[in-house]
N, C-alpha and C positions, 0 to 999 in steps of 0.2 A: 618730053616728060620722062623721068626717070622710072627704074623698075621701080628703088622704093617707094614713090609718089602712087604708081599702079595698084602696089600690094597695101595701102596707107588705109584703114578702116575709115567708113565716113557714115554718121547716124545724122537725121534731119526730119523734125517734123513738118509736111508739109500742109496738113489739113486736119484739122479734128471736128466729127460734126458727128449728132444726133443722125442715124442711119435710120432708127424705127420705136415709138415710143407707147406702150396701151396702159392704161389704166385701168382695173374697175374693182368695183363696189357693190358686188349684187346683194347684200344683205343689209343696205341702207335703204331706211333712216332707221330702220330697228336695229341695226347693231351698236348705234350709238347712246342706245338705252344706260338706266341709271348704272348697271354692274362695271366693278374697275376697270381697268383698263390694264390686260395683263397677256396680250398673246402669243401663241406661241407660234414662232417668226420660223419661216426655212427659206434661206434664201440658195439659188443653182448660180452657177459661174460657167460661162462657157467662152472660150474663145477659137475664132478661126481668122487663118490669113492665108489672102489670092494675090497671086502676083499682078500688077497691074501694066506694068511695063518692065523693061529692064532696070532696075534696081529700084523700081519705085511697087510698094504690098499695100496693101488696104488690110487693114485689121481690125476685127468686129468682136467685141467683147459686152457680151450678153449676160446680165443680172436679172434675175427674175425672184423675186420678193413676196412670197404668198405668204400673208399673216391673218391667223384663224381666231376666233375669240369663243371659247366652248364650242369645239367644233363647226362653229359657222365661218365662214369665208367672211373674212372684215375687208381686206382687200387685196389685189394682187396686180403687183406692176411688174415692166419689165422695160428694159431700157437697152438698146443697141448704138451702143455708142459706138463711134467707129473713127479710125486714124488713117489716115496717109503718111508711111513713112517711107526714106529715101533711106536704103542701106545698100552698103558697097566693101567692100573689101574684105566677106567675112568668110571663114572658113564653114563648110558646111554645118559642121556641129553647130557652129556658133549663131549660124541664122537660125536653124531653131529654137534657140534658147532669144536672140532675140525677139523674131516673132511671136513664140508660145511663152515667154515671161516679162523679158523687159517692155515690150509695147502695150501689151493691158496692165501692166501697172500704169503707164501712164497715161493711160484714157480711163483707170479707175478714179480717180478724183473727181472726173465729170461726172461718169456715170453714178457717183454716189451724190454728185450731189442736185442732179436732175431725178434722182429718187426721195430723196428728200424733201425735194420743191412741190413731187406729182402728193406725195403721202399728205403733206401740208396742205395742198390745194382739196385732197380732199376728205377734210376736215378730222386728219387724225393725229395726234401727235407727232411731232418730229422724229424722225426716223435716220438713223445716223449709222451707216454699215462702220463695221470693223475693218482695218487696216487688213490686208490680205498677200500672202506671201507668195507670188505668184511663181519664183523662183521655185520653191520648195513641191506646189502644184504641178509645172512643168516635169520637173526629175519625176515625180510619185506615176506621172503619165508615162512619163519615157520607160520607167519600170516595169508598168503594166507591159507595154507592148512590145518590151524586149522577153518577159514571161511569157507572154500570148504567141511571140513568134515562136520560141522555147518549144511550149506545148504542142504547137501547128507542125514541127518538125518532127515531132517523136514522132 
């Protein structure tokens, strides 16, 4: 094998699967009372990845979905969706931007839409998360903790 075949980037999804999934509902069947249907949604994003072997991460990306309806808790899910991928060739910068952006974008599709399926199933309107720049999250992190190291030195 040549050097440039060694240095040759290589991305591969190995596995994507529901890691941990809760639902609930404590303020039914009275929340489903006559008044509209207008709550007010906050949904957390979080991602982490462990290395599993040499060149193969697990990456777990965490949605949690609390929606209140006049202060009551209508419902709150949360979905750990999580991936297997196979990365190789990348400079160190560049694994964390693979792991901490490009890889929970692409386990967010699932996880929005196993949030969906949980909100439907229990018995609220469809619930459709927003497109999510994970790129843009990632840098706003890197920020933070290049400020924090910053301060930790002075």
């Amino acid at each position: 094998m040549s050097e440039a075949q060694d240095n040759q980037q290589q991305f591969a999804i190995q596995k994507i699967y529901l890691k941990d999934v809760s639902f609930e509902s404590p303020n039914a069947p009275a929340i489903f009372g006559h008044e509209q249907w207008q709550p007010e949604v906050n949904v957390q994003l979080n991602t982490e990845a462990k290395s599993v072997s040499e060149n193969i991460h697990e990456v777990t990306l965490t949605v949690t979905v609390t929606a209140k309806q006049q202060e009551k808790t209508a419902f709150l899910v949360e979905v750990k969706q999580a991936g297997i991928f196979q990365l190789a060739g990348f400079e160190k910068e560049q694994m964390g931007g693979m792991l901490g952006a490009y890889c929970p974008e692409v386990l967010f599709p699932f996880a929005r839409e196993a949030i969906a399926d949980l909100v439907t199933k229990g018995g609220f309107p469809q619930m459709l998360l927003s497109p999510v720049n994970f790129n843009a999250m990632y840098m706003q992190h890197q920020q933070q903790q290049a400020a924090q190291a910053a301060e930790t030195a002075h």
